[in-house]
Structures are given as C-alpha cells and as structure tokens.
N, C-alpha and C positions, 0 to 999 in steps of 0.2 A: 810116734803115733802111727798105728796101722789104719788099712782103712781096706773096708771085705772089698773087694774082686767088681763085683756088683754095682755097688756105691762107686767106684771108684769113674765107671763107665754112665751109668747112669746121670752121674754129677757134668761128667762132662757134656754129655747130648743138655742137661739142663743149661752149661754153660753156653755152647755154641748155640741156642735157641735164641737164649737173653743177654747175647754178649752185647749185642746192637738192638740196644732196646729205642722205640720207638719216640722217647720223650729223653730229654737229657738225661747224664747220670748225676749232674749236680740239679737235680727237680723242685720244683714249687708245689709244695702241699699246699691247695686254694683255698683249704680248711679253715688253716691257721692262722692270723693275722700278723703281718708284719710290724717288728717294732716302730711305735711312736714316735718316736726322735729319730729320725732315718737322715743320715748326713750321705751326700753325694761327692766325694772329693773328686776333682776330676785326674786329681793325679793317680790316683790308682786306676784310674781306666784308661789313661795317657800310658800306664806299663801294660794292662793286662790288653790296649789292643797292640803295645808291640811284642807281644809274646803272642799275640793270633798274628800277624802278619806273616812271624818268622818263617812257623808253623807252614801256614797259609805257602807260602811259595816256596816251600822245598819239594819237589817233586819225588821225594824217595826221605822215607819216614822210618829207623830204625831206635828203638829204645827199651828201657826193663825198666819194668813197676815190681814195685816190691809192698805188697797191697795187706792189713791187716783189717779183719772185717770180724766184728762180734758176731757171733750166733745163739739163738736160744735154744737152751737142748726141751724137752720135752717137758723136765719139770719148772722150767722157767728162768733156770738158772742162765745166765749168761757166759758165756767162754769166748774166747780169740784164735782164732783159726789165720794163719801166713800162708800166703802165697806171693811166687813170684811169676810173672809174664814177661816174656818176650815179646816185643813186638816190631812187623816187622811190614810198612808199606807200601806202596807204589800206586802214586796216583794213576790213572783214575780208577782202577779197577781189580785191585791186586791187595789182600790182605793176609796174614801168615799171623797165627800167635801161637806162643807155645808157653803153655802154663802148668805149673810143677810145686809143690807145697803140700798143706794141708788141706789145701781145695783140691779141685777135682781132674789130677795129673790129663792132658791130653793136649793134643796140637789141632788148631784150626785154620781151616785154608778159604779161602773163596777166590776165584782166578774171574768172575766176570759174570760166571753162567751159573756155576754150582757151589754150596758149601759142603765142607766136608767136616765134621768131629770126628777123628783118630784118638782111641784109647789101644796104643801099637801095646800096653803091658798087657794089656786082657784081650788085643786080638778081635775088638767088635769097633764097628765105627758107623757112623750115619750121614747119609749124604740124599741128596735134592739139590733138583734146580730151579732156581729163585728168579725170579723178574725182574729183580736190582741188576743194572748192570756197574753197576761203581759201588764203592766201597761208601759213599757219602747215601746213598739211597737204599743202600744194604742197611746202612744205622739209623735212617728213618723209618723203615718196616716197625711196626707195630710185634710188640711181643708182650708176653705175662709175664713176668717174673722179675725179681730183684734186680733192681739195674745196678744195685752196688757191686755185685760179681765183676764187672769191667768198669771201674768211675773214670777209665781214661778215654772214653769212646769219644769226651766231650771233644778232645782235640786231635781227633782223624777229620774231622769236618771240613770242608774247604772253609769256613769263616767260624773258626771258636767263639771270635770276639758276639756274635750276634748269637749265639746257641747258649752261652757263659751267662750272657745278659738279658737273659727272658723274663721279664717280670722280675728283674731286677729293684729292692727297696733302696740300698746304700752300699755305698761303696766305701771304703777306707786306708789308706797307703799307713799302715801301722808304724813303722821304719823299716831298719834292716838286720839281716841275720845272717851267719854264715851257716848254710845244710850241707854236711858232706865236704869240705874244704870253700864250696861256692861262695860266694858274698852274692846275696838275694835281697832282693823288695819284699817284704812282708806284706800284703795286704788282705783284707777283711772285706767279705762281701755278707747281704742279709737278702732273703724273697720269703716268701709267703710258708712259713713254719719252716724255715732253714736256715742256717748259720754256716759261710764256706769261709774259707780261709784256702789263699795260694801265696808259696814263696816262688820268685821267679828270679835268675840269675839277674844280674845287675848287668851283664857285659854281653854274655849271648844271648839272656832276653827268653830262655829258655825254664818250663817248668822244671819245678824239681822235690818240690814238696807240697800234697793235697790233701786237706783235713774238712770234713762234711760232717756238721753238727744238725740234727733233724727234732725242733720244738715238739712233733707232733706226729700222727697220723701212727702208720702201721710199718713205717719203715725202721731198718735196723737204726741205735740211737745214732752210733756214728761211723765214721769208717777211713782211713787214712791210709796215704798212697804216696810212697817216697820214687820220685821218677829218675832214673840218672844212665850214664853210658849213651848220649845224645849222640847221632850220626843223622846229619842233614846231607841230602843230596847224593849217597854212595851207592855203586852201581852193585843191583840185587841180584846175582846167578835167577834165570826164568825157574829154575826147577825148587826154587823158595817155595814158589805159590802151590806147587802140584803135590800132593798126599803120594809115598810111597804105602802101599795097603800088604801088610805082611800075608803071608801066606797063611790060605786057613780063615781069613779073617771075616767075621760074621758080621753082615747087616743087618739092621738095626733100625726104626724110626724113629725120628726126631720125639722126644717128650717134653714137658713141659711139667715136671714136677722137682719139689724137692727131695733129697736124699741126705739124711741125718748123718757128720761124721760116724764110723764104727771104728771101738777103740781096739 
C-alpha cells in the first residue's frame, strides 16, 4: 500500500493532535444505553486494578501496539488499515512514540514544554508549546478527533484503573487464554454504547490484548490492539524525548483534519 507524500505528513500532525485526546480512548457514548442485565464481577476488577497498579508504579514505560482500526473510504465501504507504535515513557513528563504502518508513518515527542510531530520521510514537522507539563495532563487536554488512532493512551495515566472505569455498566472475568505464548485473564467490560474486552497476563499482570466494540454513535464500529515487548522500569538515554529535525525540514501547523489512505 502506498500512501501520497501529503497524506502521509498530514495524517500525522492529525495524529499527534488526537493522539492524547481529552476523554478516554475506551469512551462512553451517553447516547446509547447500557445493557439490561449488567453483572459486576468483582474479580475482573480485582485483575484489571492489578494491571493499573503495575502500570501505575513503574517509572519508565516502554512497549509496541500493534493496532488494527477500520476505516470508511468515501463510498462507505469499510477496510482495515495496521499500524504499529512504539511507545516509549518516562514519568512525569517525558513521552516518545513512533508509529509506522498503514496509518500515518511519523514520531512524536513531548519533553515537558513542547510537542513535536516528525514526518523525517517528507521532511515537514509541527511543533508548539503546550501548558501540560506531564505526560498525564498532555492526555487530558481536550482534542477533536478520533481517539481510536491511540486506544493505548488509556494506560499512560498515573491511575488506568479509575480512567478504565468511568461510567462503568459491568464488568466480567470471561476465563483464560493464551495471546502470544502469555497465559492471560480474559475479561469483559460494557458503558454506555460500548463493549471492551482486555486480556491481561496472569503473572505479570500486564496488558496484552484490547478489543473496543462501539453499539452506537459516530464512532468507528471497533478497533483492536495487540500490546506486547513490555519493559517496566528501564533506564530511557535523555535524547529518546528530543526530535532530531533533518535538514531542510519544513514547518508546519498543527491540523486537526482527516486525510483518506491514497492507494
């Protein structure tokens, strides 16, 4: 799959806008009604808050999403667009992602003060400085656009477990399953027009697999996000956070639009 020059740089200032969108990326449509029969097990939130704890106290956050997300093209038709992210972070205030696929190749940095979107194949990039000084109040900023482009944002948070559980209907410990060689907790969450689902390892308590079913509204129907390559607590070289800017390279301001794969 190609993708024009354009799109490619465009896609990404879209990304780095709504990578830290301002409301979960597992969201509550208020529209929708949650189901009827809504069961609470507490064992699945007995796992899902030791996989926010773990989360939660590791001081240095490294890991890869490997994210597949529908899109509609123009005539309505729906297609699957892969992407993979790196990601890479340092409490309190230190975030690196580098994203390559069929979404919109580019690296993003935010050191504290400013973000930065690098598109180094095209040579353009965008940058400001933001009021967030942490990486947790960078992701509450308010944005427009599909929070599905990052559904990992939910667990940069210093407390997943309370951002995971927002108007939460039910909860559900499904059983177990192995993703990837892991042996994982299956569990089953429902909110207001939405259906998630999280595997989490059994031993390190670590995600690893995230599937977001959406009853309703204007959001894409669903979207899944296999997590793995986990490194908690490993010491980040400073020069992670800072954008090398190739030479030549044109700025650019931030957008907040869509840009259509071009084949």
């Amino acid at each position: 799959m190609k993708h024009h020059p354009v799109a490619h740089f465009f896609g990404a200032v879209l990304l780095a806008a709504t990578l830290l969108p301002g409301s979960p990326a597992i969201a509550q449509d208020k529209a929708a009604p949650a189901p009827t029969q809504a069961v609470r097990d507490e064992r699945a939130l007995t796992v899902l808050k030791g996989m926010s704890d773990t989360l939660a106290k590791a001081q240095t956050l490294i890991f890869k999403a490997r994210t597949r997300i529908p899109f509609a093209m123009p005539s309505g038709q729906q297609i699957s667009l892969f992407g993979t992210s790196r990601v890479v972070m340092q409490r309190p205030d230190k975030l690196f992602v580098e994203t390559r696929g069929d979404l919109f190749p580019h690296d993003l940095y935010f050191d504290g003060k400013t973000v930065t979107a690098l598109a180094a194949e095209t040579r353009h990039y965008a940058q400001q400085a933001v009021a967030a000084n942490t990486v947790e109040a960078l992701i509450e900023t308010k944005h427009t656009a599909s929070d599905t482009l990052a559904p990992f944002v939910d667990l940069l948070v210093g407390d997943p477990y309370a951002r995971l559980t927002q108007d939460l209907a039910s909860a559900l410990l499904v059983g177990q399953s192995t993703i990837d060689g892991v042996h994982t907790e299956h569990l089953a969450f429902t909110g207001s027009g939405v259906d998630w689902e999280m595997w989490i390892g059994s031993k390190d308590k670590l995600p690893r697999l995230i599937i977001v079913h959406y009853r309703s509204g204007d959001r894409q129907p669903t979207f899944t996000v296999a997590l793995s390559d986990w490194k908690l607590g490993a010491a980040i070289p400073p020069r992670t956070f800072s954008p090398a800017l190739p030479k030549g390279a044109q700025k650019v301001d931030f957008k907040a639009a869509g840009v259509s794969p071009s084949r």
